[in-house]
Structures are given as C-alpha cells and as structure tokens.
N, C-alpha and C positions, 0 to 999 in steps of 0.2 A: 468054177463055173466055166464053159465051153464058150464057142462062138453062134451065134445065133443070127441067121438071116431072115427076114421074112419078106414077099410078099405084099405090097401097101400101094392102096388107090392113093393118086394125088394129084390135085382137081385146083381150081384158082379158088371157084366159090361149093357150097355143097350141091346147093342145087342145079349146077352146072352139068349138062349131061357129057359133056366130053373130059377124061382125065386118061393120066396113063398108069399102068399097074409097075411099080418097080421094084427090084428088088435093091432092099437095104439092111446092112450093117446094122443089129441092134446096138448102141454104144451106153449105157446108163450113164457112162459118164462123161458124156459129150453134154452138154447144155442144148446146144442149138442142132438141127437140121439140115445134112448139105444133099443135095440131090443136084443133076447137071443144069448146069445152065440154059443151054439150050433146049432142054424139054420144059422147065418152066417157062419161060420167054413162049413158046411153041402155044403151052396151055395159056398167056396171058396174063399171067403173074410177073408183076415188073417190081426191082427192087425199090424199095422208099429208103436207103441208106447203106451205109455201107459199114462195114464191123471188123476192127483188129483181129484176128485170131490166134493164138500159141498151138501151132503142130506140135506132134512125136518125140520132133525132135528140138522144138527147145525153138525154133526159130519161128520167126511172126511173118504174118501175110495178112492181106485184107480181100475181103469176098464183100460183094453185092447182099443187102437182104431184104427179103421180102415177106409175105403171107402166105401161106398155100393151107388147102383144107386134106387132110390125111385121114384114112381110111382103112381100118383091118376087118374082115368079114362082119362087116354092117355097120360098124361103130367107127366114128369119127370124132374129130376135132381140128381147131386152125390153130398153127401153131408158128411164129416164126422157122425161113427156114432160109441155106446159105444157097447160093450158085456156086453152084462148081464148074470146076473148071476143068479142062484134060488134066488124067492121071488122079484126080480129086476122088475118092472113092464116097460110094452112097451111103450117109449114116445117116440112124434115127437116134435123135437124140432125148433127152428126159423132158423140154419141155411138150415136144409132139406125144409121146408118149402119156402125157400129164394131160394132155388138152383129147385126147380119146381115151382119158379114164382108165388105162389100164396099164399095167408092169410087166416084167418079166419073171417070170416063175423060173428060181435059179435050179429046180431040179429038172423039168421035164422042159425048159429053155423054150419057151412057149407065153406069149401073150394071156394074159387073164386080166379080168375085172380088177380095179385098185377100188379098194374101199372109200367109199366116202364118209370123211369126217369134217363135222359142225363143231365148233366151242359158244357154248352160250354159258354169259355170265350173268347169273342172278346177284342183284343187289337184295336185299334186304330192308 
C-alpha cells in the first residue's frame, strides 16, 4: 500500500461556516488525529485533556486533545483530534476516519464509503 494525502475540511462544530481545508497524512494506523495547534485554537477548538502518545521512534510525548468536526467532499464526522505542534506532521487517523464513515481503498489509495454494520440478536 503507497502513501496517501488527502484534502479534509476541519471545522470546531459542523454547522460552523468557517473551517480550514488541510492537507493530511492518511495513517490507518494511527488511532487518533493530529493537525496543528494553532489552526485549531484559530478555528476555536480548545483541548478538554491532554494524551501520552508513543512516536516512530519508540519515545513518548504528550499533546493537548480536543474535538474538531472533519470533512472529505461532503461527508463528515467529529472525531477526537491532537494539537500539533512545530515539526508535528498532519495525520488522519482511524477514529476521524471511522466517525466520516469511510476507509481507505488500498488499491486506488482513495477514500470510500465503509460499510455499515448492525448485529442484532434474536432470542427465541
């Protein structure tokens, strides 16, 4: 599988007419979402906590986290996400991903719909 950037509105609330478009890092396997600190702050997203995190290379740091609402051509969802910080590079991580419904299609390295699935258990 390649490296994949995309493109993503990122807004405090959805209904918010001002956000900014960023480019980020697809990472599937990142958990969480880091985008800079200063443009979140800027948009009015302030962190509620703060999060240990394990870098690259083995070594821990802590970032601010917050909420922000995330956006790829029309579909959205809020997902937690980190402040970054200088040098911090932009990732999208699996829950923002999970919270606008859709994946990364490992052939053609492009966003698509994630299936939604229900378990309902019948008793008898």
């Amino acid at each position: 599988m390649g490296i994949t950037y995309l493109d993503i509105m990122v807004k405090r609330l959805p209904s918010d007419a001002v956000g900014e478009t960023l480019e980020f890092l697809v990472d599937t396997g990142a958990t969480y979402t880091l985008a800079p600190g200063d443009v979140l702050a800027r948009l009015g997203i302030q962190p509620h906590r703060s999060l240990t995190v394990t870098l690259a290379d083995g070594s821990k740091t802590s970032r601010p986290m917050g909420g922000a609402y995330f956006e790829y051509q029309g579909v959205g969802g809020v997902a937690p996400v980190l402040f970054g910080q200088g040098g911090d590079a932009n990732l999208l991580g699996a829950t923002a991903l999970e919270a606008m419904g859709m994946m990364i299609d490992p052939l053609s390295r492009s966003l698509r719909p994630l299936p939604a699935m229900l378990a309902r258990l019948s008793i008898p």
